[in-house]
C-alpha positions in Angstrom: -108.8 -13.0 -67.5 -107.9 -9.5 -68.4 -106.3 -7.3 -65.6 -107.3 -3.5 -66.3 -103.6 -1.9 -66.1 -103.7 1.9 -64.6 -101.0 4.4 -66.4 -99.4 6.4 -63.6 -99.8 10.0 -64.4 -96.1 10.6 -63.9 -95.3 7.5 -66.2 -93.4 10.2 -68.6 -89.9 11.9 -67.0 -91.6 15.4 -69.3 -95.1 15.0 -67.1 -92.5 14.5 -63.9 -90.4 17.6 -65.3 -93.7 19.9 -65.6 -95.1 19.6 -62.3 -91.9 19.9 -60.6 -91.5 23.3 -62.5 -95.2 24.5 -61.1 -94.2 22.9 -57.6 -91.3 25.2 -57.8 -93.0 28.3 -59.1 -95.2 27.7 -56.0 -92.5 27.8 -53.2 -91.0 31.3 -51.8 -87.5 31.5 -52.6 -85.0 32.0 -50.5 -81.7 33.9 -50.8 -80.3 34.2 -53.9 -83.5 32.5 -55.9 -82.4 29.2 -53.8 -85.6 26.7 -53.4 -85.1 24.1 -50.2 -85.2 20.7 -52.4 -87.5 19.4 -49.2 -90.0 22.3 -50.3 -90.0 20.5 -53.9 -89.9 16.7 -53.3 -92.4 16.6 -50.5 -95.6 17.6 -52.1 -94.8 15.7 -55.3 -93.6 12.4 -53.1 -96.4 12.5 -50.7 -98.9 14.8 -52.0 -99.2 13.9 -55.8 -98.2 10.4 -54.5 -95.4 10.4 -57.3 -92.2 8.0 -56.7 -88.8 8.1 -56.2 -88.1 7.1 -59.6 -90.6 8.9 -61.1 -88.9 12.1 -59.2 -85.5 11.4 -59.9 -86.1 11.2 -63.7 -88.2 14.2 -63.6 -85.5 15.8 -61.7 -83.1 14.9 -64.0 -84.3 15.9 -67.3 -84.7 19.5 -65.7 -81.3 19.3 -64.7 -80.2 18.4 -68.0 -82.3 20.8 -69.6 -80.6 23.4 -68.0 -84.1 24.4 -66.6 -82.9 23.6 -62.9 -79.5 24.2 -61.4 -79.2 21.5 -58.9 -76.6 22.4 -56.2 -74.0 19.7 -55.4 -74.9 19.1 -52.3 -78.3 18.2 -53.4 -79.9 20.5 -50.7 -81.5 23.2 -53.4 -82.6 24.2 -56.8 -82.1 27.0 -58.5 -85.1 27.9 -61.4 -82.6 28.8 -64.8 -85.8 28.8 -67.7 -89.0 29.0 -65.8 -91.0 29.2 -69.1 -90.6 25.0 -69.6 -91.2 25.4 -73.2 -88.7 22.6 -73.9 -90.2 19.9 -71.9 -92.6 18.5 -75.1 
């Protein structure tokens, strides 16, 4: 018996990374560029149906991209290189 395994589309951290970026070129900034982390991880959590890891690794390889400032606090994001051209 074969069982029919489904790829997640967010299986790759780069596919994770690339719809966070157009997730945050969707929400209205607030002061000083500052995007509410809520306004990001909701609709790819619960909208897009994403996961936690999924997010986190997505999250991270924007971070460490330096495509995203993450603030310490974890609270917002901060869009450094909005073009993304560096995700793959």
């Amino acid at each position: 018996m074969k069982k029919m395994i489904e790829e997640r589309p967010y299986a790759k951290p780069e596919a994770v990374a690339r719809r966070l970026l157009e997730i945050c070129r969707e929400v209205e900034p607030v002061q000083d560029g500052r995007l509410h982390i809520e306004k990001i991880n909701y609709p790819f959590l619960f909208r897009d149906k994403g996961t936690a890891g999924e997010y986190k690794a997505g999250l991270d390889l924007l971070v460490d991209r330096k495509i995203l400032f993450l603030h310490e606090s974890g609270t917002y994001v901060r869009i450094l290189d909005g073009s993304g051209s560096h995700l793959g």
